[in-house]
N, C-alpha and C positions, 0 to 999 in steps of 0.2 A: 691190932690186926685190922687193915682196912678191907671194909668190904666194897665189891662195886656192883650198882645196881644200874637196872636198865628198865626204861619206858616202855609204855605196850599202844595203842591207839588211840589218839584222844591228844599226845602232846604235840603234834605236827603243827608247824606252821611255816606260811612263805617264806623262801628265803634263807630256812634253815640249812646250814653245810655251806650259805655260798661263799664265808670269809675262807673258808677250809677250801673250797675248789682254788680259789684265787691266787693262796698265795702259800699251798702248803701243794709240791708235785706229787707224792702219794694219794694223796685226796684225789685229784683229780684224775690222776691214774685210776684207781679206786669207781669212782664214779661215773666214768668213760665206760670201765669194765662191766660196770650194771648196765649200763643202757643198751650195752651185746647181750648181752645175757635175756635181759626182758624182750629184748625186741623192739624198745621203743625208748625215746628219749624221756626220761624221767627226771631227769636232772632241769629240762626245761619246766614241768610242773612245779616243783621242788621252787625252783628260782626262781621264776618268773610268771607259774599261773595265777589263778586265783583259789580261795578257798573252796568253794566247791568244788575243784579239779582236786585238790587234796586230798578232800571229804570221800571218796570215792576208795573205797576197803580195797578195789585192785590196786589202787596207788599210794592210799596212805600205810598201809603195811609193808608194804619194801621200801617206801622213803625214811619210817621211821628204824626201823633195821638196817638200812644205809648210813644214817645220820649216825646212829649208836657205834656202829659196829666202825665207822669210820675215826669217829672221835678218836676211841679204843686204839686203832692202827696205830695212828698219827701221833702217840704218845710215846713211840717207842720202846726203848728198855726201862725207862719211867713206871711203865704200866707190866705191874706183876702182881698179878691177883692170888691175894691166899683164899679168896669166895666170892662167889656171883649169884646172881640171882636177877630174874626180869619179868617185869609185871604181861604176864596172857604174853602178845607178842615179844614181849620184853625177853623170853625165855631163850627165845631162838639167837638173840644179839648175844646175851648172855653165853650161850654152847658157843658158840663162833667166837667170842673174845677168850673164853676160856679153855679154843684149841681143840674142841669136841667136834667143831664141824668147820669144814674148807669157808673161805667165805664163797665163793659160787656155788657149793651146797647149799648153805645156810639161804642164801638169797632163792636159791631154786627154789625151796622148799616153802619159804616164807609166799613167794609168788603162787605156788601151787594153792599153799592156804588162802590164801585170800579170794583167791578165783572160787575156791568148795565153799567159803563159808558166804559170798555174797550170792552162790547160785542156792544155797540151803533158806538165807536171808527169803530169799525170793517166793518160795515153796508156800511156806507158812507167813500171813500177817504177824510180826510179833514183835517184841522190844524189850525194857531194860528201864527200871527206877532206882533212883538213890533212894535207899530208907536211911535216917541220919535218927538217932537220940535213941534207939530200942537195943539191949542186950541181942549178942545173935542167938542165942535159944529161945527168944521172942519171936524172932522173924524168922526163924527157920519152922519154929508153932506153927504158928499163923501162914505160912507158905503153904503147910503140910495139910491145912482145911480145907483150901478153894478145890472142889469138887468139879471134875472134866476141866479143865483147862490145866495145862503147865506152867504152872511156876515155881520156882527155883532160889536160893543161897547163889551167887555167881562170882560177886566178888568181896572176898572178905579186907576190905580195906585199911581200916583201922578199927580199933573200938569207937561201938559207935558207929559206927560206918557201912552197912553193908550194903550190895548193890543186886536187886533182884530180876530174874530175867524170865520169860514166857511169853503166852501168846497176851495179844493187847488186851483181853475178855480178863483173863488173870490176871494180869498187871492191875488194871483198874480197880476190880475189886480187891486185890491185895491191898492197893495200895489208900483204900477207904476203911480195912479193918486196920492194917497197921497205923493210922493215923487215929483211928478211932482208940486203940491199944496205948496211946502215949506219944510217938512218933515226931518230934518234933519237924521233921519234914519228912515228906513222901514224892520227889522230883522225879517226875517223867523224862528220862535221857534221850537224845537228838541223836538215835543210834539207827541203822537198817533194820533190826534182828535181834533174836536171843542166844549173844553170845553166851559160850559155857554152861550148855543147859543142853537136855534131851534133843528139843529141835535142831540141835545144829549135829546130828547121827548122821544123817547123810553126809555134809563135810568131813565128818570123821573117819568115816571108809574110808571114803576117796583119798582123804589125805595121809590115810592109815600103809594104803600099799606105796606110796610112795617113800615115807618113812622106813619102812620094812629094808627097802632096796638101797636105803639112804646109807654111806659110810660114817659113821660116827665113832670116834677114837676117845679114849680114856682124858679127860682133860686134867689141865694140869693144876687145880684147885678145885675143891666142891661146887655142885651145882644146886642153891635148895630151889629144889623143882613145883612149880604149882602146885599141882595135884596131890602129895602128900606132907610138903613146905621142908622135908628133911635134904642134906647134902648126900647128892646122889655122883659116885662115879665109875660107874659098870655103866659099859654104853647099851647093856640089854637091858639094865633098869629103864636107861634113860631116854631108850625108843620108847619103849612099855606108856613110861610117864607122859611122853610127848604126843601120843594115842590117842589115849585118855583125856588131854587138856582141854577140844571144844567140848566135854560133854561134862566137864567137871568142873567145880567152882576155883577160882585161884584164890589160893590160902597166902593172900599178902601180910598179915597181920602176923602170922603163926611162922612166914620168911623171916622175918622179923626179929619176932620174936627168937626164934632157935637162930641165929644168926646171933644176937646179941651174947646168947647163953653159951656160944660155942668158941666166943672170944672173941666176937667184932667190937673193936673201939672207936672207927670212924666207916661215915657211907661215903662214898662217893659216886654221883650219879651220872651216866655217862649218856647221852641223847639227848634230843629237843624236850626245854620245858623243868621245871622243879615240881613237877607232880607230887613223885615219889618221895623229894624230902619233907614235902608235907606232911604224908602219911607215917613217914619213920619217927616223926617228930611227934605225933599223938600216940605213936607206939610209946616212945619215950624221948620225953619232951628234954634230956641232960645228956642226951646222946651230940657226939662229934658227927656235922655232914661239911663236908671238904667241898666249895664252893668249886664247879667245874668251869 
């Protein structure tokens, strides 16, 4: 059973999609169609900016949601998924490839998000470090001490892997006991903000009522959703879940893992970058990932 997975922010880079505009007429259809939608030519970032016009949460969130979700199209009846699943943003490529949401829903949606969680970014000074070599009921201990500051569990990577998020005051010291704890690395991430953690509640509202109104249709393979990592396909689970994701950790490890236990016997990773096979591979290093 293959499964297909999907990127979240972080794997973007120039350029990405422009063999796909060039010489595949869907794609560019496709991507013409974004830039009505956004308002703005996005396709020229994507192609032809620079990295820091990428870096930019209102842009690189719908390019990488574009890149995924277009891959996906452009496979045609090739691409029949028995399961999906997509890392933080990853999740929304994911419901759009798996027919849970329109692609100019999914893109709306995705663009709404990005606008709430970079004006939440804003509010609060705050960020996000890899802890690397600590058990996560270490780091989730030692999260649970720092006293008046937030921080948080945000992304459960692989084993071994977690990634912690709050305000800078927390990070720092987190990330002097987790180091002090064993930790073989404590890296400070190149992020705006503390995604998937309390700070980002204001984005969640906001992005909560548009959700609500949002049409989302029963897809046509499970979805394992962040927030509780199981395969979800009731689309009132699936709003519920989708809620809940800035303010919740995404359980990539435990995707994974219940993913593997449910019958997956190859990954296949659909958007910019092999992030994800990285991590499926410390999941479990004798697993099948199907070169995209």
């Amino acid at each position: 059973m293959k499964a297909y997975v999907f990127p979240g922010q972080g794997a973007q880079f120039v350029g990405m999609g422009k063999d796909l505009y060039d010489s595949n007429p869907l794609a560019k259809e496709l991507f013409e169609r974004a830039n009505g939608i956004l308002g703005f030519r996005i396709t020229d970032l994507i192609f032809g900016g620079t990295d820091e016009d990428l870096k930019q949460t209102k842009v690189t969130q719908p390019a990488v949601f574009l890149h995924s979700v277009i891959v996906a199209q452009t496979l045609g009846e090739t691409f029949s998924p028995e399961m999906v699943a997509g890392h933080s943003l990853g999740e929304f490529s994911a419901l759009v490839a798996a027919g849970a949401l329109s692609f100019e829903e999914g893109l709306t949606l995705v663009a709404k998000r990005a606008g709430a969680m970079q004006k939440a970014c804003e509010m609060v000074p705050s960020t996000m470090a890899a802890i690397l070599g600590l058990p996560d009921a270490k780091v989730e201990e030692i999260c649970a001490t720092i006293e008046g500051e937030v921080v948080v569990p945000a992304n459960y990577n692989s084993p071994g892997q977690v990634v912690i998020s709050g305000s800078i005051p927390g990070i720092e010291e987190a990330c002097e006991r987790l180091t002090a704890a064993g930790a073989k690395r404590a890296l400070k991430l190149k992020v705006g903000g503390a995604f998937h953690s309390p700070l980002m509640e204001p984005a969640r509202e906001e992005l909560a009522i548009a959700i609500e109104s949002a049409l989302i249709n029963r897809p046509v393979c499970p979805v394992y959703q962040n927030v509780d990592a199981r395969p979800q396909t009731d689309p009132k689970v699936i709003k519920t879940n989708l809620i809940a994701q800035l303010t919740s950790p995404v359980r990539w490890t435990q995707i994974v893992e219940n993913m593997l236990k449910d019958g997956a016997t190859c990954f296949a990773e659909l958007g910019p970058g092999t992030v994800l096979q990285g991590l499926i591979r410390k999941v479990n290093s004798e697993v099948c990932i199907e070169e995209s």
